[in-house]
N, C-alpha and C positions, 0 to 999 in steps of 0.2 A: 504494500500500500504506500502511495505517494505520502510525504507528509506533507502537510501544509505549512507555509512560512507563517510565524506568529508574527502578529503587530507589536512593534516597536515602539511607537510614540501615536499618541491622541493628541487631538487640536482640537481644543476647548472654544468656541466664539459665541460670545452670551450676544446677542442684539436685540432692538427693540426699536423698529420704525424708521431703517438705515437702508433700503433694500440697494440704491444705488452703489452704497459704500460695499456691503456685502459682496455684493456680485463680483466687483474687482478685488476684494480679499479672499473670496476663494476660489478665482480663479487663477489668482498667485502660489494657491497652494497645488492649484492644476499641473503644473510644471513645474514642481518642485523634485529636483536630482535624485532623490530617496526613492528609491524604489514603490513603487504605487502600494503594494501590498505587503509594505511595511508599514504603515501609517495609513489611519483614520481622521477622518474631520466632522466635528459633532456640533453642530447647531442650535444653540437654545434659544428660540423665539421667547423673548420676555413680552408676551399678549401684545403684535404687534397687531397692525391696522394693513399694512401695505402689502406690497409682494414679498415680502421673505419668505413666505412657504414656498411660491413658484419660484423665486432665484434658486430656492437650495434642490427643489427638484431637476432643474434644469443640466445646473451641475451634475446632480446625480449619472444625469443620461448621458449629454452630451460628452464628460471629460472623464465618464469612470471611474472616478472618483468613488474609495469605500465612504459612503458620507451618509450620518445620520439626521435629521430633521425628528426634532423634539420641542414640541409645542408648552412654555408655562406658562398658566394664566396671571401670577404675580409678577409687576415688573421689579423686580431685586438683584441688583447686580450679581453678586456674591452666593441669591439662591442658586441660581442659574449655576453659578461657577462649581458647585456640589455638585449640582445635576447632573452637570456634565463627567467630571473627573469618577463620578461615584457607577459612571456608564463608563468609559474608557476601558477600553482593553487592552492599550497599550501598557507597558512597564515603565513609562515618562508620561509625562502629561504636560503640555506646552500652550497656554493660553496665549491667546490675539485677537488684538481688539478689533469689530466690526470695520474700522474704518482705517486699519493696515494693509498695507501691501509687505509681504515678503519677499524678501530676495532668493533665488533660484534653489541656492545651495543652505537655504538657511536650516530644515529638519536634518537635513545629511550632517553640521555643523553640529546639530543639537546632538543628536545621536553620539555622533564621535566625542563628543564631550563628555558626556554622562560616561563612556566606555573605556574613553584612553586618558583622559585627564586626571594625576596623582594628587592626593587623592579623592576618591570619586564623589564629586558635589553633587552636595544635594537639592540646590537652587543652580539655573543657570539663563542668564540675561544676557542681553546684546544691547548694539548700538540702537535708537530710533532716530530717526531724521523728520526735519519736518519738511511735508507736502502744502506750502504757501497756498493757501485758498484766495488771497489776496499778498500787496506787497508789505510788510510786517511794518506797523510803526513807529518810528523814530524814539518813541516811550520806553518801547519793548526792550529792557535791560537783560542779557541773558540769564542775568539771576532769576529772572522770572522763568526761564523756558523750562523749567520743571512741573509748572504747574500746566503745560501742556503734556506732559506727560514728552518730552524729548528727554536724551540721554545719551551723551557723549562722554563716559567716565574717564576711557584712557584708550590710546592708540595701540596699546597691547593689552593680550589674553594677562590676565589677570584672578588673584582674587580678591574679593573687596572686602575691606575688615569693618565700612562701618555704612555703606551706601549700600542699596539695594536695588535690582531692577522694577519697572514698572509690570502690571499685569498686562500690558501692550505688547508685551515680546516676555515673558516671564516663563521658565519650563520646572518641574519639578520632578524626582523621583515619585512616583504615584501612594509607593507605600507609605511615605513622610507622610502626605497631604493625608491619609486616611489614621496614623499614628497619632499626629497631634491635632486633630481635630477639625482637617479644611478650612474654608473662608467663614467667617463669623458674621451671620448676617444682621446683626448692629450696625456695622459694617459697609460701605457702598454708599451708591447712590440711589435714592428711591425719591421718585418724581422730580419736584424744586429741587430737593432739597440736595447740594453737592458734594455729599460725604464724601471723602475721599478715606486712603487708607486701605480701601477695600483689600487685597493683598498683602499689607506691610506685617499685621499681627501674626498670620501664621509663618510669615517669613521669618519673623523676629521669633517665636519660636520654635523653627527647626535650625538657625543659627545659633541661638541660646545651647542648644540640646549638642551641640557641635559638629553640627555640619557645614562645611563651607558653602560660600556664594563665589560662583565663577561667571565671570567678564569676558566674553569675547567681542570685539566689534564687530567681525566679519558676522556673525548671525545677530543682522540689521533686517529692520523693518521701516519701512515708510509710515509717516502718521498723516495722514490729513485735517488740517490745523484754517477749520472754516473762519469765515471770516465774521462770523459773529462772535465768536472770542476773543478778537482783535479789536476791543472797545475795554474803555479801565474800566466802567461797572462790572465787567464779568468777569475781570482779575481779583477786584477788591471782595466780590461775591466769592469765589473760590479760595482768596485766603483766609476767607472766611470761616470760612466748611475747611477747613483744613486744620485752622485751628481747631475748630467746635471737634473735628476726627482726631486730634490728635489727642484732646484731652479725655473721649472715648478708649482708644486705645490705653491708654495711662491705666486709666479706670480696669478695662477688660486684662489687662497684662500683668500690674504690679496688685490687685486685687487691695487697695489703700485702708487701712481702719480709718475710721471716725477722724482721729488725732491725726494720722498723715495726710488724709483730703483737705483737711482744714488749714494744714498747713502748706499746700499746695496752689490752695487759692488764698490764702495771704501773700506767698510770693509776688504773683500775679498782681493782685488790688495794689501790692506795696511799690512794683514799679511801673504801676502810672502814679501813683502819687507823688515818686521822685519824679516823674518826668512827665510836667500836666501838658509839656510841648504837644503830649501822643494826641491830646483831641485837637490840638490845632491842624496835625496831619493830617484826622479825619475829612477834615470840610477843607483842606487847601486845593484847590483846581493846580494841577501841575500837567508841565511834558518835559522834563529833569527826568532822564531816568534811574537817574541814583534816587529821589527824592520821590520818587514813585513808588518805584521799590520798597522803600522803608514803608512807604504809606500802606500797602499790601504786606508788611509785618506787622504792623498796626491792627489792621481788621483780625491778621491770621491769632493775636493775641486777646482781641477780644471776645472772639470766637471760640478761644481756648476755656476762658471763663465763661461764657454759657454753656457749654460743653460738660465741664464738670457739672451742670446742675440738674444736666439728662436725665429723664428718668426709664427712659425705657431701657436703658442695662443696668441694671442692679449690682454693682461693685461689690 
């Protein structure tokens, strides 16, 4: 009896109301060097409205693609992200975001990493680039380009002792993801509302637990970076949510008593009080991209402080 080649890596892509972007992120995975029936591509329709059930069927036929279509009626970033890895048959599991393009050789990259790279990481990330929807603003300081989710850490394979990759190009050993508990759906983005984070906590505990994070540039992904992000409401709205997530995370990770939460947000209270400058940044119109920037640590810090006062995860 022949044997069958078992799957090697699963490609996790949660969307929801993207079909355009979809279509050309997996049709990059269509021509992807790895061998076709080593790799899977799994689809979580987060209760879309548009065509993503017909892109991903279309796929199916047209490019032979082993591709699964999996319909959630909740939009949850992070449910989705279970859904899918908790489906995977691969032995890696490598999420990307709806609105990526992968480069040719990027699963073959992945694979050889998890296999040949000493010793064997348990997280492994790459370059993203961004795909200009318009031409980027003169405001736009690259300290900001994180909160697009870009990511140029280092021109070599690497590993990262304190940075981590984004879920836009992010791969994992399968078994990690199901040891420590998957994506934590406090977690994400749901509606408005722009939690971010979504990936960072189980990253930070399968790092904790001492597995490495490996860097390769060459397994890059293109981002598509519309042009409605490229307006400062929706920077200062995201450093927002980023704070408000970070201070979620804090909560979900160090598990704080009474006396250390308390103590966490008197840091906070105590420096704006040293520094009342922070509300003047609030309300100053600028296009200083240095003076921008701070202004979006500004929000990302006040954010932090409603954050701790979350009630829907219980510390």
């Amino acid at each position: 009896m022949t044997q069958i080649q078992k799957i090697l890596i699963s490609v996790v892509i949660a969307t929801h109301n993207r079909d355009f972007y979809l279509d050309k992120a997996i049709y990059s995975l269509s021509i992807q060097t790895l061998a076709k029936e080593s790799y899977e591509v799994i689809i979580i329709d987060n209760a879309s409205t548009d065509k993503t059930k017909e892109i991903a069927e279309k796929h199916l036929t047209s490019n032979s693609l082993n591709l699964h279509y999996v319909y959630s009626s909740e939009p949850s970033a992070n449910k989705a992200r279970n859904i899918g890895w908790q489906k995977a048959q691969g032995k890696y599991v490598v999420f990307m975001d709806d609105d990526a393009i992968a480069v040719q050789e990027w699963l073959e990259r992945i694979v050889s990493g998890f296999q040949n790279v000493s010793p064997s990481p348990g997280i492994i990330g790459g370059k993203v680039v961004p795909i200009w929807e318009k031409e980027p603003p003169d405001w736009l300081h690259p300290k900001l380009y994180g909160a697009l989710s870009l990511i140029d850490y280092s021109p070599e394979k690497t590993f990262l002792d304190k940075k981590l990759p984004f879920s836009v190009n992010m791969s994992f050993q399968k078994t990690l993801l199901a040891q420590y508990g998957g994506f934590d759906i406090a977690l994400g983005r749901k509606g408005d509302k722009l939690l971010s984070g979504d990936e960072t906590a189980i990253a930070i505990r399968i790092r904790n637990a001492g597995y490495k994070v490996y860097y390769d540039p060459a397994i890059e992904v293109g981002h598509h970076i519309p042009s409605g992000r490229l307006n400062q409401s929706w920077f200062t709205k995201r450093y927002y949510w980023g704070g408000y997530s970070d201070a979620l995370m804090w909560r979900i990770l160090e598990k704080p008593t009474p006396l250390q939460w308390v103590k966490q947000l008197g840091t906070y209270i105590y420096g704006f009080l040293r520094n009342p400058s922070h509300i003047f940044y609030i309300r100053k119109e600028t296009y200083n991209p240095e003076v921008f920037w701070f202004k979006c640590i500004v929000y990302a810090r006040i954010g932090y402080i409603r954050g701790l006062f979350d009630s829907s995860k219980n510390s």
